[in-house]
Structures are given as structure tokens and as C-alpha cells.
Residue, then its C-alpha position, 0 to 999 in steps of 0.5 A: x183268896x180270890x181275884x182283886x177287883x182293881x190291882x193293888x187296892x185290896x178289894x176282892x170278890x167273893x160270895x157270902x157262904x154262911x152269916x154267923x152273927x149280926x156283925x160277921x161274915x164268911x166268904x168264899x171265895x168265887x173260883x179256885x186253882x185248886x182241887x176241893x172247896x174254894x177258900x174262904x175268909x171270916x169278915x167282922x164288919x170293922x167298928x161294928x158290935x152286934x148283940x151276941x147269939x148265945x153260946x153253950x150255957x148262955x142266953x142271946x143278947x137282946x136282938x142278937x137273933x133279929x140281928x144275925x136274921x137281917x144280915x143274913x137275909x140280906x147277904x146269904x148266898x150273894x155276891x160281895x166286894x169286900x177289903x181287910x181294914x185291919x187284923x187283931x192277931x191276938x183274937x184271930x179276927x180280920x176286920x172289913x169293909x163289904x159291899x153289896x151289888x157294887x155300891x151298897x156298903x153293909x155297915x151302913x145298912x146294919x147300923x141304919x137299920x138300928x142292929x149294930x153298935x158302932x165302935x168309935x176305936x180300936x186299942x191300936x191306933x188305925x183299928x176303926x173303919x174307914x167310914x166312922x164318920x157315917x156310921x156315926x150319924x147313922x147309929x144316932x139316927x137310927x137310936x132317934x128313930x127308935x129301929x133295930x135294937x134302939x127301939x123304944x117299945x116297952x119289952x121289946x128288947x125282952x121279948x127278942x130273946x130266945x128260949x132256946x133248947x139245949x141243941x140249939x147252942x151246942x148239946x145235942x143231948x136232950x134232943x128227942x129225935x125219935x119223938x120229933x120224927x114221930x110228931x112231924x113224919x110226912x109234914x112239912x117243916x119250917x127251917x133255917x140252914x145254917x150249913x151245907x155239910x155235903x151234897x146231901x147232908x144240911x144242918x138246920x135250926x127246925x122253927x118256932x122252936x130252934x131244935x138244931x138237927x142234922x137233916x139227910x137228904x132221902x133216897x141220895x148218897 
């Protein structure tokens, strides 16, 4: 999807486009030979295991939120170096390894940082990250710490969960959008986007409250 930083090697460029969850990426790539968007790749950080964002009818995971946030402030829009480790077909999911300004390896940051699980293998022999080892010692010190998801303060783990309304995790239906433009017209409004549909068009998680909405941008088509 993009040029190889050193033949043969399998390592490759790109620029981090959007953070799904606490423990995957998707990269785009930096130039394409063809006409339209460049080609991207979905990466999960192999052996790793981040609390799940919720899904339609679910709740997160505790810390799935304060997770998804670390990676993404850390990675959003920036340039990687990353290489496959191993695919799983029968999930559709291609597992890796990501750097960050060339020498930062982002498994290591997310689990020193207390936001991962580390998986210690795979069902199929060879389905583990070729750092283990350091992850490892890194997940243990980071559970003796107390950071990130191993925190040991009381009802913190309760409190990182979300109240989420319905727009937030796929059902648009309850939405007031009327009342919404009515309450916040002419104000500045906190926000997180999570795509860029167009040169004018951005979907957004509206803050504190997560309403999930399609902004369009005024007076541009």
C-alpha cells in the first residue's frame, strides 16, 4: 500500500487516518499511483487486547473510552512505520507492529501506559508479537503502578464508562437535532471527529455528552 522503508523487510509508511479502538489503527497510505483516496490498511497491535468501545445495544468496557483517547491523541494524523506480524482470515484482522517517529514502538507506549491486555499467544502457533517478551514486563509493571486500566482507585473503573446516548453507538433515532441546533446556535461547541467524509462534510462525537452528528461545513459544497 505504500513504499517499503527497506526492501524486503515488510516495513512501510503511512499516516494514521482514523483510531478505532484503544488497540487498532487504520493507515493510509502516504502516496498513491492511482486516481481517488490512497489505499488504506486496518492494523491491531498484535498481542494486544484493549477494553471495547460499546456497540449498538451495549455499554463500553471499563477504560475502553480513556483507551481509544490515549491512542488516538498519540497517533492521529501522524506518520508511522508499521509491518503485518500475522493475519487471522477467519476474522478478517491483520495484526502488527507500529512505530512512531522511527523508534517509538506504540504496544510498548499503550501497555506502559496501563490501556492494553497483553495476549501471551495466539490459537496458531507464531500468532504473538515479536516483542512479547517486553510487553510482558511492561503489562506487570504498569499492573504494579496501578496506571491506565490497572488502577486501583476505588470506582474508577465505574466511573470511565460512558452514559452514551442512542447516536452514540449507531441509532440516530432519538436525536433532537432541531432542539440541539435551538439550545447551542451561534456557540462554540466541543467536539471529537471521527471522520472526514468530504471537503466539506465531518461526523463528529458533540462533548460532554457524545451525541454523534453529521456537521456540514456552511457557505462550502
Amino acid at each position: 500500500m505504500a513504499a517499503s522503508t527497506a526492501s524486503g523487510t515488510g516495513w512501510y509508511k503511512g499516516r494514521v487516518k482514523a483510531v478505532p479502538s484503544g488497540d487498532s489503527l487504520v493507515i493510509m497510505a502516504l502516496t498513491s499511483n492511482r486516481p481517488g483516496p490512497p489505499p488504506e490498511k486496518t492494523i491491531t497491535l498484535a498481542s494486544l487486547i484493549a477494553p471495547r468501545l460499546a456497540r449498538r445495544g451495549g455499554v463500553d468496557e471499563p477504560f475502553a473510552w480513556d483507551s481509544r483517547e490515549y491512542l488516538r491523541k498519540l497517533c492521529i494524523g501522524k506518520e508511522v512505520t508499521f509491518r503485518v506480524e500475522y493475519a487471522v482470515p477467519s476474522i478478517g484482522r491483520e495484526f502488527g507492529s507500529v512505530y512512531l517517529g522511527g523508534d517509538k514502538n506504540v504496544a510498548m507506549l499503550v501497555v506502559s501506559e496501563g490501556w492494553a491486555k497483553v495476549r501471551e499467544q495466539g490459537q496458531q502457533k507464531g500468532e504473538a508479537s515479536p516483542f512479547l517478551a517486553e510487553l510482558l514486563r511492561l503489562e506487570e509493571q504498569a499492573k504494579q503502578q496501578g496506571v491506565g486500566r490497572w488502577s486501583k482507585v476505588p470506582g474508577a473503573a465505574e466511573a470511565s464508562i460512558r452514559n452514551l446516548p442512542p447516536s452514540a453507538i449507531g441509532d440516530p433515532s432519538n436525536l433532537d437535532a432541531m432542539g440541539l441546533l435551538a439550545a447551542n446556535k451561534g456557540s462554540p461547541m466541543q467536539c471529537i471527529v471521527e471522520q472526514v467524509r468530504d471537503g466539506s462534510t465531518v461526523q463528529v462525537y458533540l462533548l460532554p455528552d457524545f451525541q454523534f452528528v453529521r456537521v456540514f461545513v456552511a457557505g462550502i459544497q
